[in-house]
N, C-alpha and C positions, 0 to 999 in steps of 0.2 A: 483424575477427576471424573464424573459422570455427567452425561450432558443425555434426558430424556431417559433415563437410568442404564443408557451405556457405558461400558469405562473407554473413556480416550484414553491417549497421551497424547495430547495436541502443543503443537507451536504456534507463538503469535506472530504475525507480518505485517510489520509497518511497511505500509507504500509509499517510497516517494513522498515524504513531508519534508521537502526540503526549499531552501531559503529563496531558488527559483523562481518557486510555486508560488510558497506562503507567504515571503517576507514583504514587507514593504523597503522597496530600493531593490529589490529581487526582480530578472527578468519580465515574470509577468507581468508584476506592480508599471514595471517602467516602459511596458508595451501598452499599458492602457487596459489591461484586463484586471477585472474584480475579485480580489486574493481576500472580500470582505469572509466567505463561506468556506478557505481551505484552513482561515486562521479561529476560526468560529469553533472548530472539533479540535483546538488544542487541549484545551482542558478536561475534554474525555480522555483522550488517547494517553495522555498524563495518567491519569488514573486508571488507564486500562493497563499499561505499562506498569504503574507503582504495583498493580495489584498480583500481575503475572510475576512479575519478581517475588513477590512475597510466595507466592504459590510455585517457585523454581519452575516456572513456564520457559522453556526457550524461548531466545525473545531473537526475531530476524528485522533486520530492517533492508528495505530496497533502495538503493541510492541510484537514480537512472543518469548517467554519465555522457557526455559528447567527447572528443577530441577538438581541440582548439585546429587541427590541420581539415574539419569536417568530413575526414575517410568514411567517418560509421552512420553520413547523414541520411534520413530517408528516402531521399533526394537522387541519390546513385546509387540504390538500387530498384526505386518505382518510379515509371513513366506517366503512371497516374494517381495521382494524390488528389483528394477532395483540396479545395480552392485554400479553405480556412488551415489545413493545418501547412501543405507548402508553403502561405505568404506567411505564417511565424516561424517557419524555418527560414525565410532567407531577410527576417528582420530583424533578426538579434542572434546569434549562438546562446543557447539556454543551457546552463549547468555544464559549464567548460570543466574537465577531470583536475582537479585540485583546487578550484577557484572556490569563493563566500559561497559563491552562488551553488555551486551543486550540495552543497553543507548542509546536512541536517541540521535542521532549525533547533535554536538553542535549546530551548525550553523541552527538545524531547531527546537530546542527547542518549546518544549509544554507550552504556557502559561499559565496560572492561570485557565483561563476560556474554557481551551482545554480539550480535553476528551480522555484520553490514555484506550484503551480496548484490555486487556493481552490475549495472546492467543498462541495454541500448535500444531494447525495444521496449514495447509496452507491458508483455509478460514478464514476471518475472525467471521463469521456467525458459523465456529463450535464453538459447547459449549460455548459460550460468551454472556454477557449482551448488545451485541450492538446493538442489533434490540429494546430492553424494552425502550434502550434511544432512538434511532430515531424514536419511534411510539411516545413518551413521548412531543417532541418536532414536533410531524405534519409533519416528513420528507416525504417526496412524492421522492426524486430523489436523485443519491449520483453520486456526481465529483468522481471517480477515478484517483490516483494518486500513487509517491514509485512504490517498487519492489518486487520480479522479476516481470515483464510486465507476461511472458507467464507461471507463477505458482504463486502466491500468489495474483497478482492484478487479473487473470483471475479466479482462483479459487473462488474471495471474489464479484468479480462481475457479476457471470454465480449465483452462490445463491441469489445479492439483486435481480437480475432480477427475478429469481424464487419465489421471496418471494415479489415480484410486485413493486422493486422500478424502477422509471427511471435508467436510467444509460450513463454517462457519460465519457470519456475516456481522460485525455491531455496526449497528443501524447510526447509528449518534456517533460513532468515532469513525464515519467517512464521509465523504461531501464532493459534490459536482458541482460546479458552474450553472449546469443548466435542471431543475428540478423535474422536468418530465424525464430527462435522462438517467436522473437519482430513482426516481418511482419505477421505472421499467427495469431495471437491472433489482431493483428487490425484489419486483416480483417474479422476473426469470428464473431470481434464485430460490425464493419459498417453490414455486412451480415445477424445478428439473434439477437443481442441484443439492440443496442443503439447506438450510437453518438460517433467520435472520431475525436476531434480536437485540433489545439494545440493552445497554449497559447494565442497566439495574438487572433486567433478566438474565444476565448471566452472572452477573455478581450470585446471584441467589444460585446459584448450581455450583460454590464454593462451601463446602459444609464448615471450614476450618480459619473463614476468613471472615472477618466483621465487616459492616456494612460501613 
């Protein structure tokens, strides 16, 4: 495809939209936090998803994982953690490795041919095999997409950039908690990294797919 009449070959990356996050009955839900804006960009990313398949986009998704025994916690290996995210580590274990809860939420289910890459920190570029696969397949640029916008999608897209992919950003298919945090990570990225627009706009840079 062409994006600003370059040719990519780009892949898409779902972040972390998993039932944790988003669901209600999911960790967040039952710690008291507002999962009203990770479930709000379902029905983009559905569509951004429907459409990449239609376009033989590799489609990747991130599924961020714990251990039930808490070896991989942030906990033991930082002495210093901001306040807020230590006390939701040690109030619940979030997304236990096989449990609902680390499950990609229904509605955006990974098919057959999707590529789920497990991961413990925020990037999705730590310690993971997802760079072996996207060299593997010629990937030159990666759609950004999922959550959080200004920790997990920024963290996983400030590395492809480092690590010389394009980068992409839909605006409408990721979402933070906190909106000055959502507004400062787009503008980082229009500013020093890459591209951010939303959905329609990049629909329209599909010459062979209907609106």
């Amino acid at each position: 495809m062409k994006i600003r009449n370059h040719d990519i070959n780009p892949a898409l990356l779902v972040i972390d939209m998993q039932n944790g996050f988003v669901s209600k009955g999911g960790s967040y839900d039952l710690m008291g936090l507002n999962v009203s804006k990770y479930r709000d960009v379902v029905p983009s990313l559905k569509r951004l998803i429907a459409l990449c398949r239609k376009a033989k986009i590799p489609i990747f998704y991130s599924q961020a994982v714990r251990e039930e025994s808490g070896i991989d916690l942030l906990t033991r290996s930082h002495r210093i953690l901001p306040k807020s995210r230590s006390e939701r580590i040690k109030r619940r274990p979030i997304c236990i490795r096989g449990s609902w809860d680390a499950e990609i939420v229904e509605e955006l289910r990974p098919s057959l041919d999707d590529h789920v890459v497990i991961k413990r920190r925020d990037s999705v570029f730590q310690d993971t095999e997802v760079e072996v696969w996207l060299r593997s397949l010629g990937i030159d640029s990666i759609i950004f997409s999922g959550i959080d916008t200004s920790i997990c999608v920024e963290s996983s897209l400030r590395d492809a950039f480092n690590h010389g992919y394009d980068v992409v950003l839909i605006s409408d298919a990721t979402a933070s908690n906190n909106q000055d945090h959502y507004k400062s990570t787009l503008d980082n990225i229009r500013n020093y990294y890459g591209l951010v627009m939303n959905l329609d706009e990049f629909v329209g840079n599909f010459a062979k797919i209907e609106r």
